[in-house]
PAKOL-778631 format. One line per field, with one value per residue (C-alpha): x, y negated, z; residue in three letters. Coordinates in nm, 4 decimals. Example, Ala and Ser with C-alpha at 12.3 -4.5 7.8 and 13.67 -1.06 7.14 Angstrom:
2
xx = 1.2300	1.3670
yy = 0.4500	0.1060
zz = 0.7800	0.7140
residuo = ala	ser
***
This chain:
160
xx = 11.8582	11.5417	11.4553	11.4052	11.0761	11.1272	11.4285	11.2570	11.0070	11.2654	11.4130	11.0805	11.0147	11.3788	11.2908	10.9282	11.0688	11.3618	11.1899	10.8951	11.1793	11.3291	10.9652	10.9394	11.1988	11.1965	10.8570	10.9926	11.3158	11.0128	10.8205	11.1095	11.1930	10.8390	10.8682	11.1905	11.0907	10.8290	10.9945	10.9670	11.2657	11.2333	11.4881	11.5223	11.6551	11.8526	12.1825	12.2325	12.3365	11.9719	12.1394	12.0818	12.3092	12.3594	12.2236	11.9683	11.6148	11.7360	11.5635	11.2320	11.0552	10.9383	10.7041	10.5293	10.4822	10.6382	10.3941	10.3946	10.1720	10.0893	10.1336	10.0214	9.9427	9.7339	9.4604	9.5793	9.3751	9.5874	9.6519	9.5835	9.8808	9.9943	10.1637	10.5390	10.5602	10.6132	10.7506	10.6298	10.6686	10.6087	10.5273	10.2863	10.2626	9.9512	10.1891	10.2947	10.1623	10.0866	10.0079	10.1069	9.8715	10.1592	10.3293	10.6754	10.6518	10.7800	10.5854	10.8495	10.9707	11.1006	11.0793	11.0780	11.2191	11.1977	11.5335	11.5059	11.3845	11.4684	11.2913	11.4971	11.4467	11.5505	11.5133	11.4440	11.6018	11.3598	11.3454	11.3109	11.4881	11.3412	11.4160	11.4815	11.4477	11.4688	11.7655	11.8319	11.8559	12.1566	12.1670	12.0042	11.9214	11.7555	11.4748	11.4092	11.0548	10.9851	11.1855	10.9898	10.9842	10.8997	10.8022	10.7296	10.4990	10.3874	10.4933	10.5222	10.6225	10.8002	10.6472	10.6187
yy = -6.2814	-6.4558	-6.7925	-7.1052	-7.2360	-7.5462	-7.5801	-7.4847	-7.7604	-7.9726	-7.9158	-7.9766	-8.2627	-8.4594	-8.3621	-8.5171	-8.8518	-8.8402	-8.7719	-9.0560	-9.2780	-9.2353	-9.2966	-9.6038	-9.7066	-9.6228	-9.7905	-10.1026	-10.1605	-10.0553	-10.4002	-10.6260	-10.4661	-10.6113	-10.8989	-11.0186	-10.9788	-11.1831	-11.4809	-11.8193	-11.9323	-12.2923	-12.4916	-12.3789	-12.0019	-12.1235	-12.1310	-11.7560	-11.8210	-11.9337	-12.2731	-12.6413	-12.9394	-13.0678	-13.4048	-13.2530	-13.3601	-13.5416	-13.8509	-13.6800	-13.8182	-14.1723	-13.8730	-13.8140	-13.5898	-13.2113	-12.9338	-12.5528	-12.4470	-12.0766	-11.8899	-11.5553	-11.4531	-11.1892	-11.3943	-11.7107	-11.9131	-11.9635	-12.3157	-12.4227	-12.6534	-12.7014	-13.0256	-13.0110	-13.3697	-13.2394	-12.8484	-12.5620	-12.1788	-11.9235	-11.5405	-11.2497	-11.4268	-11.6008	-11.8943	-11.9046	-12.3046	-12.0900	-11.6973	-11.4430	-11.1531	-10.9639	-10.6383	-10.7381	-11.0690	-11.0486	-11.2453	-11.5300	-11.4819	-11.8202	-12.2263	-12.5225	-12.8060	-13.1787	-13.3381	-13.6962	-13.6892	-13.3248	-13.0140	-12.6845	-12.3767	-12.0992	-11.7457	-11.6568	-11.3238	-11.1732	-10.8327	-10.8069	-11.1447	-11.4874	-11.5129	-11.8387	-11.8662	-11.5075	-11.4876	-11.3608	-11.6730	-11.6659	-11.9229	-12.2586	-12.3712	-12.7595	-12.7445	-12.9042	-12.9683	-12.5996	-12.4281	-12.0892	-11.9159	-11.5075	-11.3381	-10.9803	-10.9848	-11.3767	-11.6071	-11.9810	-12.3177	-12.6320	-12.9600	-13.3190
zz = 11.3922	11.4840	11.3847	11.6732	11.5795	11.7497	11.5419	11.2241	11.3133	11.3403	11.0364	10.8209	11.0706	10.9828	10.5518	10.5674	10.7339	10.4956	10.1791	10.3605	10.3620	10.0340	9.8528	10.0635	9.9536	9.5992	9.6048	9.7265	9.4227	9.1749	9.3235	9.3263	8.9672	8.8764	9.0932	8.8839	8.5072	8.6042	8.7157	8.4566	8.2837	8.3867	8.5181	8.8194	8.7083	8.4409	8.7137	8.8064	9.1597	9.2106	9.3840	9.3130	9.3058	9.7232	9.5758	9.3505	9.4910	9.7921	9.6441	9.5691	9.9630	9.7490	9.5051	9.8124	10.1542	10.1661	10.1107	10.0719	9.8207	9.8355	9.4980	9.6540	9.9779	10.1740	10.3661	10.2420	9.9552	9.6263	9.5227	9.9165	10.0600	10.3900	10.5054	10.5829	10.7776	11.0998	10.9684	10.9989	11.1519	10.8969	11.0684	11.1530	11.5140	11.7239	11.7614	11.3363	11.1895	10.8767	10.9610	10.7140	10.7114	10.5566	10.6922	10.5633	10.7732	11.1549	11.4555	11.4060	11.0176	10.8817	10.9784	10.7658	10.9866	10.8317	10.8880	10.7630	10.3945	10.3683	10.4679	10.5617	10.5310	10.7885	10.8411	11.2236	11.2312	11.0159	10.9591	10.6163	10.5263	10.3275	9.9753	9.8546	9.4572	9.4225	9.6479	10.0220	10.2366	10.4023	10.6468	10.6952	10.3004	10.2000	10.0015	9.6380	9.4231	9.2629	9.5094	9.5445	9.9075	9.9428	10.2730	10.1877	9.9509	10.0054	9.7565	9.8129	9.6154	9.7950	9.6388	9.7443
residuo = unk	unk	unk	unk	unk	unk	unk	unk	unk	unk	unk	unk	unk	unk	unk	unk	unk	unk	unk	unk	unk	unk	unk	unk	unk	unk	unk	unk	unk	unk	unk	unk	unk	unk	unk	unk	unk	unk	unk	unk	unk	unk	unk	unk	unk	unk	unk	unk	unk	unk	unk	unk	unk	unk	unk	unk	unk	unk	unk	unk	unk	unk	unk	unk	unk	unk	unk	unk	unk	unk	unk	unk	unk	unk	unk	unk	unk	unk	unk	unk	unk	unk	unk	unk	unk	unk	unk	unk	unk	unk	unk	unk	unk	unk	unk	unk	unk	unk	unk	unk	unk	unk	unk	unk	unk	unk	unk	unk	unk	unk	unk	unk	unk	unk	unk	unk	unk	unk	unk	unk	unk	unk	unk	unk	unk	unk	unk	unk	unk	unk	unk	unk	unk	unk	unk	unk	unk	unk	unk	unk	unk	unk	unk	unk	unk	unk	unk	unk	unk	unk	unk	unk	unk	unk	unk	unk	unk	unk	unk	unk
***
């Protein structure tokens, strides 16, 4: 009985892209392990569900104009802000307000439309998903002062 080598090939091909895949992804709980013990324990985690009031902040425009402040992000300055007025497209993409040099982000990740007073937040399809407070965005979502945003490994904070 003599062994295919194109089959054996294929056979150590399928293990090194499965045992690729299960490091990857390994890799990737161990960061949002990390990510998650090091969140504050300010007001705005103190509701498990991660969710606010519907009429919590909606009264926060007279503070002032809505900005994203980046925590932490690849090719982005910490502290800078970027002016919400008009919203903004968040992505990997030559046509993104604010590009994310960010391999987790898609062309077209996530857009922050102003609607009135309040600014929304929306995943695009994304590939990898928006988190919203530390939790998947699932679906159009308003936006409140302290709210944080994550794209991959970018970090934002809504503020007015």
């Amino acid at each position: 009985m003599a062994l295919d080598p194109v089959a054996v090939a294929l056979k150590f091909g399928f293990l090194a892209v499965l045992y690729l895949f299960l490091f990857w992804m390994a890799r990737s709980a161990l960061k949002d392990l990390r990510r998650g013990t090091a969140e504050p324990a300010g007001p705005a985690y103190e509701d498990a569900t991660g969710m606010h009031r519907a009429t919590a902040g909606l009264n926060d425009a007279a503070a002032g104009s809505p900005k994203l402040r980046v925590a932490n992000a690849a090719g982005l300055r910490a502290g800078s802000a970027y002016d919400l007025s008009e919203g903004a497209m968040l992505g990997r993409g030559d046509s993104a307000d604010i590009r994310l040099e960010d391999t987790f982000a898609s062309s077209a990740h996530a857009r922050l439309v102003a609607q009135g007073d309040v600014i929304v937040l929306e995943d695009l399809g994304s590939t990898n998903g928006t988190y919203l407070n530390g939790e998947p965005l699932r679906g159009p979502q308003p936006l409140h002062v302290g709210d944080s945003i994550r794209i991959g490994d970018s970090e934002f904070t809504f503020e007015r």
